[in-house]
C-alpha positions in Angstrom: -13.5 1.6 -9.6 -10.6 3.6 -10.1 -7.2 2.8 -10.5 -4.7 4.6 -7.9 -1.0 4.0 -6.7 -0.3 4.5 -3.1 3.1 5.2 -1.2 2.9 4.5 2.3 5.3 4.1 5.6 5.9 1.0 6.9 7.2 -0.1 10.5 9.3 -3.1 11.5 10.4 -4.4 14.2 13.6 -6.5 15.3 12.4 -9.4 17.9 15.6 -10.5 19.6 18.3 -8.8 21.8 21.1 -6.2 19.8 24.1 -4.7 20.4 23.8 -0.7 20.5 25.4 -0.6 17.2 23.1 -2.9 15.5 20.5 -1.2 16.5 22.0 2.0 15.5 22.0 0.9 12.2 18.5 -0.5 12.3 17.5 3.0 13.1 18.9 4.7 10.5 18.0 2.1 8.0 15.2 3.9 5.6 13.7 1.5 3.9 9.8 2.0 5.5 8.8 3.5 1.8 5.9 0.8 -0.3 4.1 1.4 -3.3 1.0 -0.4 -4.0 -1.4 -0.3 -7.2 -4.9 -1.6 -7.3 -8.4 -0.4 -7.7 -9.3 2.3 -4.9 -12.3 0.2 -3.4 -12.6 3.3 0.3 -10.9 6.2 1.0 -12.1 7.3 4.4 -10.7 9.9 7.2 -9.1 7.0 8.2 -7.7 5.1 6.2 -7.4 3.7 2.1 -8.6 0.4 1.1 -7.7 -0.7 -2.3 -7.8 -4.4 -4.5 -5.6 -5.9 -6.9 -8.4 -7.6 -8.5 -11.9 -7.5 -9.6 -14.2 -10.5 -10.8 -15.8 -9.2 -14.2 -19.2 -11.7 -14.1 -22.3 -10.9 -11.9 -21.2 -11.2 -8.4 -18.1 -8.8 -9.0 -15.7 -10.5 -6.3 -12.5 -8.8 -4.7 -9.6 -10.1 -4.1 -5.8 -8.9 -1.9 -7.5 -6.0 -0.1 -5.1 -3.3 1.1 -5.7 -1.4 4.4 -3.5 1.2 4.9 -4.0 4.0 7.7 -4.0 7.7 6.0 -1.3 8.3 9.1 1.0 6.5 7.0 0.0 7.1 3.4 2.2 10.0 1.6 0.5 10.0 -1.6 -2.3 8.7 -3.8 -2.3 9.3 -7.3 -5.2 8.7 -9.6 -3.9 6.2 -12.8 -5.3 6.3 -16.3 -5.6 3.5 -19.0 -3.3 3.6 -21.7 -3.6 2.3 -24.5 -4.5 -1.4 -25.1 -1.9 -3.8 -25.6 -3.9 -6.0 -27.6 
């Protein structure tokens, strides 16, 4: 699989009752931006699905799946290896 990092939107949400001005600032707050790294396991019309980890023996579990809607994705950049660190 191949390594990718993606940024993506988030959304939040306050759950109790606010003054206008707190809520003003919530508003303007701008901190929705995530990056994520992992191995690119589907990239479909609808969304990106990628794993932090991959079992190396025969049954090749996953593990922390990643679904993020393409809606909110604002890039996806391939990764390479580097060199080992030994």
């Amino acid at each position: 699989m191949k390594r990718v990092c993606v940024q993506w939107r988030d959304s939040i949400s306050m759950n109790r009752w606010q003054s206008k001005e707190l809520l003003q600032e919530f508003a303007a707050e701008d901190n929705l931006l995530h990056e994520s790294v992992g191995y690119l396991y589907s990239l479909e019309d609808d969304a990106i699905t990628i794993v932090q980890s991959t079992a190396l023996y025969e049954n090749g579990n996953l593990s922390e799946a990643l679904k993020v809607p393409r809606e909110a994705v604002v890039s996806i950049r391939y990764l390479s290896l580097g060199k080992a660190i030994s």
